[in-house]
C-alpha positions as CSV (number, residue, x, y, z in Angstrom):
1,X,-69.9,4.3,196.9
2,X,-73.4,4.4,196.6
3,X,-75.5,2.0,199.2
4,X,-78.2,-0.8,198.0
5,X,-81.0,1.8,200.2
6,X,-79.8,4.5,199.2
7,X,-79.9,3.3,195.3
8,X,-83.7,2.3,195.9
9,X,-84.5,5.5,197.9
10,X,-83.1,7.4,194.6
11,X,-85.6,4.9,192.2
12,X,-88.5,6.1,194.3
13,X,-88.1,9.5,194.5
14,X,-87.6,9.6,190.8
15,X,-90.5,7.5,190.3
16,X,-92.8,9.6,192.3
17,X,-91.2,12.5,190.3
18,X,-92.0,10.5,186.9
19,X,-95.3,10.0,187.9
20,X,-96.1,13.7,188.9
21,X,-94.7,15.1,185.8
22,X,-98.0,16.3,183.7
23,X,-96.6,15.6,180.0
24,X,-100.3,17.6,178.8
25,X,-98.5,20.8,179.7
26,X,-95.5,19.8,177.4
27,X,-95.7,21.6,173.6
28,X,-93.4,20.5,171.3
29,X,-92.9,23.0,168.5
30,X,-92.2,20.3,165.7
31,X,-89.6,21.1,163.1
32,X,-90.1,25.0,163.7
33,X,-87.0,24.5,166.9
34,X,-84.8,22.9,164.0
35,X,-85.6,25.2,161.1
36,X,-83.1,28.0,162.6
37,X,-80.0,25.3,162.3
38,X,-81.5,24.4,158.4
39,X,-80.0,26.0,155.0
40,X,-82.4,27.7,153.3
41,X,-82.7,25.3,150.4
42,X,-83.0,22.4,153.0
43,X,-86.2,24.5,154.2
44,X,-87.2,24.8,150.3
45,X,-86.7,21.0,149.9
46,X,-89.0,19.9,152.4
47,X,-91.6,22.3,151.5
48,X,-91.8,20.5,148.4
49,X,-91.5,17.3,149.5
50,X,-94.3,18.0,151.8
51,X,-96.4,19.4,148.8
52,X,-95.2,16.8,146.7
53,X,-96.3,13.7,149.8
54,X,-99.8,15.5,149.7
55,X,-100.2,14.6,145.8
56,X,-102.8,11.9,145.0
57,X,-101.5,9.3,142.4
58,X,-103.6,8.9,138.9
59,X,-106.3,6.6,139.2
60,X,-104.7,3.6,136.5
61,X,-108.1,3.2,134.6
62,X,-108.7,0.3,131.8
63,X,-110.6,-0.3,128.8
64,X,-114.1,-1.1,130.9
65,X,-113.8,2.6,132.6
66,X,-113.4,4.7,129.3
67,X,-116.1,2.7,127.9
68,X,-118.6,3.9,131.2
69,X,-117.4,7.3,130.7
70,X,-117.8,7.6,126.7
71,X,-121.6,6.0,127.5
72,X,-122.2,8.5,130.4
73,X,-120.7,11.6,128.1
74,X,-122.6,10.3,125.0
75,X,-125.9,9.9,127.2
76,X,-125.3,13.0,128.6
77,X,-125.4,15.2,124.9
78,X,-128.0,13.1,123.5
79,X,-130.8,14.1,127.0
80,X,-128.6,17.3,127.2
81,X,-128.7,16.9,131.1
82,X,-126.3,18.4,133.2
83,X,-122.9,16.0,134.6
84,X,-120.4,16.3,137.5
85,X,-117.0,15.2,135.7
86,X,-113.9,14.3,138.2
87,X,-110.5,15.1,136.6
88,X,-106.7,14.5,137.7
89,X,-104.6,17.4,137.1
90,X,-101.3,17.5,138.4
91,X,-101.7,15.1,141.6
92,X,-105.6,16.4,142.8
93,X,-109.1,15.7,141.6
94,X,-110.9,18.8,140.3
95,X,-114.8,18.5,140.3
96,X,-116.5,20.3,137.5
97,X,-120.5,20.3,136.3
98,X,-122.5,21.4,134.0
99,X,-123.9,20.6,130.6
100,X,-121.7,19.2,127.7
101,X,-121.9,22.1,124.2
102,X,-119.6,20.0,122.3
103,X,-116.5,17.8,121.6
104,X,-113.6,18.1,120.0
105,X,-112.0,15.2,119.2
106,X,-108.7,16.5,117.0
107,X,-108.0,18.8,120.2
108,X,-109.4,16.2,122.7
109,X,-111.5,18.4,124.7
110,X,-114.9,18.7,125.7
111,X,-116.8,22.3,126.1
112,X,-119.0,22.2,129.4
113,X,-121.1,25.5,130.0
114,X,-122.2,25.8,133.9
115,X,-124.4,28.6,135.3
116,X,-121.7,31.2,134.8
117,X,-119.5,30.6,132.3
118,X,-118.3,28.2,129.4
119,X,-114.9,26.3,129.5
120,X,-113.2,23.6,128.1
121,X,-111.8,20.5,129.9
122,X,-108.9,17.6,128.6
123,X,-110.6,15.2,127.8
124,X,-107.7,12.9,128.9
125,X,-107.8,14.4,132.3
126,X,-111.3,12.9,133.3
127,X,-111.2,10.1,135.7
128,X,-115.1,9.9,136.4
129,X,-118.3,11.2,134.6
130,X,-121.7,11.4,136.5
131,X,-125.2,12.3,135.5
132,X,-127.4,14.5,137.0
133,X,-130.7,13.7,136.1
């Protein structure tokens, strides 16, 4: 049997030890130490839940917000000024600017012509128009 001194001498010691111990020199390598032990289509699932974690939701927009962004787009053609347009595509924003060549309401998409090319954008993907007077 262990003695009440020699009990407390143990506590100290291992104290001491505790507060010696430099945890800054400890590296912990994440999930890489468990990924050895891991199917492969548990590795594959939580590489897309990661992706899918790092999606941003859809910005819910109501009646007031088109209206700003028909006014902005219908300012924009009629001064023929260039815009910055934010769109949601598939959980990220995608800037894009330049000036707007026409609309096409039966397809629902706008034609926007930048500095080096001409493309067409949904026009239900845009989120935010800007002008850039």
């Amino acid at each position: 049997m262990i003695s009440k001194k020699e009990r407390c001498d143990n506590m100290a010691n291992f104290e001491e030890d505790w507060n010696q111990l430099d945890l800054s020199r400890l590296q912990d390598r994440g999930s890489k130490k468990w990924v050895a032990m891991m199917l492969p289509e548990h590795v594959k699932m939580l590489r897309e839940y990661g992706e899918e974690i790092k999606k941003e939701p859809r910005p819910d927009l109501n009646e007031f917000d088109y209206e700003v962004i028909n006014d902005q787009i219908s300012l924009a053609m009629q001064r023929n000024v260039e815009i910055k347009i934010k769109r949601w595509k598939e959980g990220e924003f995608i800037y894009n600017r330049g000036t707007i060549q026409w609309i096409d309401l039966r397809k629902r998409t706008i034609e926007i012509e930048d500095p080096f090319r001409s493309f067409e954008l949904s026009i239900d993907e845009i989120v935010d128009v800007t002008l850039s007077e």
